[in-house]
C-alpha positions as CSV (number, residue, x, y, z in Angstrom):
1,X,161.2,18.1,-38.1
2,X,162.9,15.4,-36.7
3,X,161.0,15.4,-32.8
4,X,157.9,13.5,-32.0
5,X,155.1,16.2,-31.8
6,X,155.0,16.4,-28.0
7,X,158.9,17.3,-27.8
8,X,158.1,19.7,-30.4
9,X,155.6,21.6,-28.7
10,X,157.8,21.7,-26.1
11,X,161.2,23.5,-27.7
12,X,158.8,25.5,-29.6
13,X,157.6,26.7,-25.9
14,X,160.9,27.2,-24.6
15,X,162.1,29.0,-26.9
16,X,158.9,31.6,-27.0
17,X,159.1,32.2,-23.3
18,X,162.7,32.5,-23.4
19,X,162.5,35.1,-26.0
20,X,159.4,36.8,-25.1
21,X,161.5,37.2,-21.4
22,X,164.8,38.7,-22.9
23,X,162.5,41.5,-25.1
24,X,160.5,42.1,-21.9
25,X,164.1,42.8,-20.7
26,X,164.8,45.1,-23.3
27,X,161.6,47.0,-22.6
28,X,162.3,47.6,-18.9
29,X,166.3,48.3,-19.7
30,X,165.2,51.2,-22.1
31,X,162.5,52.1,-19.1
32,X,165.5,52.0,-16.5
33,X,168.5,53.3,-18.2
34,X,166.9,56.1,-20.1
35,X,165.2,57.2,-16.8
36,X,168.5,56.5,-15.1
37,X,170.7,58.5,-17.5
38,X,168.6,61.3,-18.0
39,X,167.7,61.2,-14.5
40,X,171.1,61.6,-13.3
41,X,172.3,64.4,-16.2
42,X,168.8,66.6,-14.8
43,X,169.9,66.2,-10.8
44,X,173.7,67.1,-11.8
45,X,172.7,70.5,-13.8
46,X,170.4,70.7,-11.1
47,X,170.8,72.3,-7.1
48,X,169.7,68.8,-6.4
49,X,173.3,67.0,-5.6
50,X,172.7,64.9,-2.6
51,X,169.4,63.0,-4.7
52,X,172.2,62.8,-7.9
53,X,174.6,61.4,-5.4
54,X,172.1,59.0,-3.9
55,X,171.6,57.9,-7.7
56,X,175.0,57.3,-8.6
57,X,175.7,55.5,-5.7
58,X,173.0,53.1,-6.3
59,X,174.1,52.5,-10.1
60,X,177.6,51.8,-8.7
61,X,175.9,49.3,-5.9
62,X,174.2,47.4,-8.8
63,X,177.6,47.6,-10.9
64,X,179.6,46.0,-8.1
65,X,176.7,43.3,-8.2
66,X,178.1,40.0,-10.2
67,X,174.6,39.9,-13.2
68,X,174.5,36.2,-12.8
69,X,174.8,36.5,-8.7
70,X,172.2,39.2,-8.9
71,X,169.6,37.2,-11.1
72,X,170.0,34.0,-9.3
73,X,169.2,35.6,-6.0
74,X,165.7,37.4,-7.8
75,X,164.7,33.7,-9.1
76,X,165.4,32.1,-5.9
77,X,163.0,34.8,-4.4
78,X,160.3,34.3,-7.3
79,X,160.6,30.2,-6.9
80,X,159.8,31.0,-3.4
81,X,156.9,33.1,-3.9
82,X,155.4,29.8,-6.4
83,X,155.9,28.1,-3.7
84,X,153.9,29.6,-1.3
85,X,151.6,30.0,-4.1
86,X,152.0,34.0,-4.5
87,X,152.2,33.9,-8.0
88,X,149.5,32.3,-10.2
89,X,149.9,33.6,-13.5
90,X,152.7,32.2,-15.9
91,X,152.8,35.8,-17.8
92,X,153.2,37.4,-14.2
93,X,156.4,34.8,-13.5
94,X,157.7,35.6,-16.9
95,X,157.7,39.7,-16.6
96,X,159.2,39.0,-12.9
97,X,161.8,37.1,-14.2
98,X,162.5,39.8,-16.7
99,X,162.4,42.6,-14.1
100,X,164.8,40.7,-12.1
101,X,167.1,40.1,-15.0
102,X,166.7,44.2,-16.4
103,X,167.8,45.6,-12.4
104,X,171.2,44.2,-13.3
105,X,171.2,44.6,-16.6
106,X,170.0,48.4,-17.3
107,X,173.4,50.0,-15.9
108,X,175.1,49.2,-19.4
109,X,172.4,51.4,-21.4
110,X,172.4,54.1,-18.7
111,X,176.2,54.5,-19.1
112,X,175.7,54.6,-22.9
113,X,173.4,57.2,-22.7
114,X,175.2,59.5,-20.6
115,X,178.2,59.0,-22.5
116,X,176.4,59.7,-25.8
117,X,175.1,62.9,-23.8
118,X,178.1,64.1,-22.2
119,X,180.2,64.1,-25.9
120,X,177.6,66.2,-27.3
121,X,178.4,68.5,-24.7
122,X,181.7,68.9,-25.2
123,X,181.0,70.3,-29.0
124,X,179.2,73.4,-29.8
125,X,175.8,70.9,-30.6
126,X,174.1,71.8,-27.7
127,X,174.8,75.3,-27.3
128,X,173.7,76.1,-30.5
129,X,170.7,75.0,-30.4
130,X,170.0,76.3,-27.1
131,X,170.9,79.9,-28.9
132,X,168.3,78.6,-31.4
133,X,165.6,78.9,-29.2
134,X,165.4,74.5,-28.4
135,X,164.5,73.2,-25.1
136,X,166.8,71.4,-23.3
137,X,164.3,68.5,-23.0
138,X,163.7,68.4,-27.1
139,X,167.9,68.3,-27.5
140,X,168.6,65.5,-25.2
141,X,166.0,63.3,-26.3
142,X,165.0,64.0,-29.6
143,X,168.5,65.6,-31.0
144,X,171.3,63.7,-28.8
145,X,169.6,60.4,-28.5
146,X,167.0,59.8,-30.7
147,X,168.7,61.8,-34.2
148,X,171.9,61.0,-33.3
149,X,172.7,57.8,-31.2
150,X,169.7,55.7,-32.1
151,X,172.6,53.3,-33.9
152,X,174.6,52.9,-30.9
153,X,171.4,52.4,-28.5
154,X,170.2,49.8,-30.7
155,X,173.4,47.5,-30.8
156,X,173.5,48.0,-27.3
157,X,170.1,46.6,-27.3
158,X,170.6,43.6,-29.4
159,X,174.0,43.2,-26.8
160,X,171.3,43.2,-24.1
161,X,169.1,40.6,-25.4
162,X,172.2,38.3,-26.0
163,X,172.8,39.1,-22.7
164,X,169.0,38.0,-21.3
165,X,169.4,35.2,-22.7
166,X,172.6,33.9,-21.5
167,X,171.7,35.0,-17.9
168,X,168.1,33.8,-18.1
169,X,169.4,30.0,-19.7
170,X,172.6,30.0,-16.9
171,X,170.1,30.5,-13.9
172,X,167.3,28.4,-15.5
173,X,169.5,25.3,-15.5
174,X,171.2,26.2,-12.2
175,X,168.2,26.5,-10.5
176,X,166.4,23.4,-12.3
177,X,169.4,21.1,-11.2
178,X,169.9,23.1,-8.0
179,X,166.7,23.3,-6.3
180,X,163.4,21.2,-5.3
181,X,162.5,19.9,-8.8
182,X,158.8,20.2,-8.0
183,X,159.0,23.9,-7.7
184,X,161.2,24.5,-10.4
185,X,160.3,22.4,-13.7
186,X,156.8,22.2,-12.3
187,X,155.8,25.6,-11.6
188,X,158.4,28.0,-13.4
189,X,157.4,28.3,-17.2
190,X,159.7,26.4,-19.3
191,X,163.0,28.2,-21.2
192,X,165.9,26.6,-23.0
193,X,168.0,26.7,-20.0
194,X,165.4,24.5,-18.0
195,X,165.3,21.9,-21.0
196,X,168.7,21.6,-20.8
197,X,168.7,20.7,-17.0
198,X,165.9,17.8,-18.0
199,X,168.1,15.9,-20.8
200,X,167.5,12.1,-20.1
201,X,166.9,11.5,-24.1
202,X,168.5,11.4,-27.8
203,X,165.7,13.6,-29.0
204,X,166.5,16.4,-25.8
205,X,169.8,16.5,-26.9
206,X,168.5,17.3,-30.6
């Protein structure tokens, strides 16, 4: 209420594209992590061990991977590509910069799934409807996950978009404030974290 109009229409764009990037990342993490998880429980019940190996170890890789190390290295990579003018489209930087942020994110859902999978296991859920005549495929995803852990999938969701956020803001400002300025607040669509690298007024600080 209080901002001159042009300061206005600027928070109000910051804080769209900083959303509309952290529910992008929710999109991809449910992509990723249910893939991931379900992926992995398939190849273990499979003959397949080497390939559910080969997965695991490349969930652990990205584990091991500090999240804010890991996104700061993708948006280094995407400022580049502005640079060299790869990237044209603000809507194509924005679902990058959610891509990047979801390949370090998506572990955390993957683990919930398979743990939400693997205690089903241990009761007699699963066998009896397999005695029932149920496909496998129709009690993992409908039964397990979709019946019965839809609560605990959706709090991890709203976790993650705390999460998108807090990375996306943290990298924003680093690399506002850390690289050339003409790539960066120029080029990069603006967020909340990149506004907060530019305060040089009362009404920024507002």
């Amino acid at each position: 209420i209080f901002l001159n109009n042009p300061a206005f229409e600027q928070i109000q764009s910051a804080f769209i594209h900083t959303c509309l990037i952290a529910v992008l990342v929710i999109a991809f993490c449910c992509i990723l992590g249910w893939g991931a998880a379900v992926g992995l429980y398939v190849l273990e019940r499979s003959q397949k061990q080497g390939l559910a190996l080969a997965l695991s170890f490349l969930l652990n890789v990205i584990r091991s991977i500090p999240q804010i190390i890991g996104v700061l290295v993708g948006y280094v990579f995407i400022t580049m590509m502005l640079r060299q003018e790869v990237l044209q489209s603000e809507l194509l930087v924005m679902i990058l910069m959610a891509i990047v942020t979801s390949l370090f994110v998506f572990p955390e859902l993957a683990d919930l799934i398979r743990e939400r999978i693997d205690h089903y296991h241990t009761l007699d859920f699963v066998n009896a409807m397999l005695c029932c005549g149920i496909s496998e495929h129709r009690i993992i995803h409908v039964e397990i996950l979709w019946k019965n852990s839809l609560v605990h999938i959706i709090n991890k969701l709203i976790a993650i978009f705390g999460i998108a956020i807090f990375l996306q803001c943290s990298v924003d400002f680093i690399i506002s404030i850390g690289l050339s300025t003409n790539v960066s607040s120029v080029n990069l669509p603006i967020t909340l974290g990149s506004m907060l690298a530019r305060i040089d007024s009362k009404q920024d600080i507002l």
